[in-house]
C-alpha distance (Angstrom), angle and dihedral (degrees) to the residues before:
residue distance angle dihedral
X1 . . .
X2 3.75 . .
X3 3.54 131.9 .
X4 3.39 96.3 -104.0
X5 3.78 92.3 57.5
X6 4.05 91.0 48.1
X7 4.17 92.1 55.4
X8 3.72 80.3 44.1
X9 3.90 98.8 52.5
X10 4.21 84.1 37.1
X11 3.64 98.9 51.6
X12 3.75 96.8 52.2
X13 4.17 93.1 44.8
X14 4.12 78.4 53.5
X15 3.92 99.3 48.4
X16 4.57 83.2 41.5
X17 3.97 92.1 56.2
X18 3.78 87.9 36.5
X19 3.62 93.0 54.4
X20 3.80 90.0 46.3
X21 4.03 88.2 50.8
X22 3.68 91.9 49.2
X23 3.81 93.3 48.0
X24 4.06 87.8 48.8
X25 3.67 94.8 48.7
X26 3.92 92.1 39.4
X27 3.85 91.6 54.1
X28 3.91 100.7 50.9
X29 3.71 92.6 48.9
X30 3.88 88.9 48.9
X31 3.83 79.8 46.9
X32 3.83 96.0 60.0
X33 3.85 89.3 28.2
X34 4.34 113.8 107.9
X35 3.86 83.7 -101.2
X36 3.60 98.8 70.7
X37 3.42 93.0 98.7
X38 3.77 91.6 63.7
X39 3.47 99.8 53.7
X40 3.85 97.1 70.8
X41 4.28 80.9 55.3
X42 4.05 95.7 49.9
X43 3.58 96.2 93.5
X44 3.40 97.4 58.3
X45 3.75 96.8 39.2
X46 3.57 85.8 53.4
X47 3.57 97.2 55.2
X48 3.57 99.3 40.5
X49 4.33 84.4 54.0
X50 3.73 83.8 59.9
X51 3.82 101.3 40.7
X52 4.43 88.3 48.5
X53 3.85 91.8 49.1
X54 4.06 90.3 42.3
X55 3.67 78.2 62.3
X56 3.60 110.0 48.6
X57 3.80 106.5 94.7
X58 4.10 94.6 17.9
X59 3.71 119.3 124.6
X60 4.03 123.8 -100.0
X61 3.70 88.8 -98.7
X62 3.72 94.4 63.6
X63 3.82 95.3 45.1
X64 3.74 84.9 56.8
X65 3.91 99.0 51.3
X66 4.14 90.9 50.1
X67 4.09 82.7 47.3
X68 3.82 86.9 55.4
X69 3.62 94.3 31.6
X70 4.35 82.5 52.4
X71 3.40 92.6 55.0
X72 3.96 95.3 50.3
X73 3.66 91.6 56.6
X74 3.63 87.6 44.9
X75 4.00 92.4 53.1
X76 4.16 92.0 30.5
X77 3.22 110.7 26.9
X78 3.99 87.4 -153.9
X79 3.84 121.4 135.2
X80 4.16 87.7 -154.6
X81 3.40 97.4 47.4
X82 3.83 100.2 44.4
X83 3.64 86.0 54.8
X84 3.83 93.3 44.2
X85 4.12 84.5 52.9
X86 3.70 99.0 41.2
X87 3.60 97.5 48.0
X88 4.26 94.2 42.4
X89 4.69 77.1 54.7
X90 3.61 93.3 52.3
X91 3.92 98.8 44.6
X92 3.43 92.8 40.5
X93 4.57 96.6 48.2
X94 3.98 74.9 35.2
X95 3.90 91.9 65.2
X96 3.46 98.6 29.9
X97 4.37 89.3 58.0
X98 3.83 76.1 57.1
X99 3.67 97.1 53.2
């Protein structure tokens, strides 16, 4: 290989370790930042983000089947069986739109 190739193949295992420092160093100070309190609550905020903007344009039908599928994970709180309830709510307002 040529010398060219070495600095190449050198360069980028630099920049790969110093991305892994940076992300290290980045994530204590978040850590001990006033914001570490929020980061235990980002998965959820996340997924409720997606679940309103899923929602935006979506017929009455589907707002319906996430309010019943809200109130089984309310009165559960089971991942399989909210999805087990939510998706029975849709099919069946689903079909009966059809009827």
């Amino acid at each position: 290989m040529t010398l060219n190739e070495w600095g190449l193949i050198l360069s980028l295992a630099a920049m790969a370790f110093g991305i892994r420092v940076l992300g290290l160093v980045a994530g204590n100070r978040v850590q001990q930042s006033r914001f570490a309190p929020l980061l235990g609550r980002l998965p959820g905020l996340i997924v409720i983000s997606l679940v309103a903007t899923s929602l935006a344009n979506q017929p009455p039908q589907t707002w319906i089947a996430a309010a019943v599928a809200l109130g089984t994970a309310a009165l559960t709180n089971n991942v399989i069986w909210t999805m087990i309830v939510g998706v029975t709510a849709y099919a069946a307002l689903s079909h009966a739109a059809l009827l």
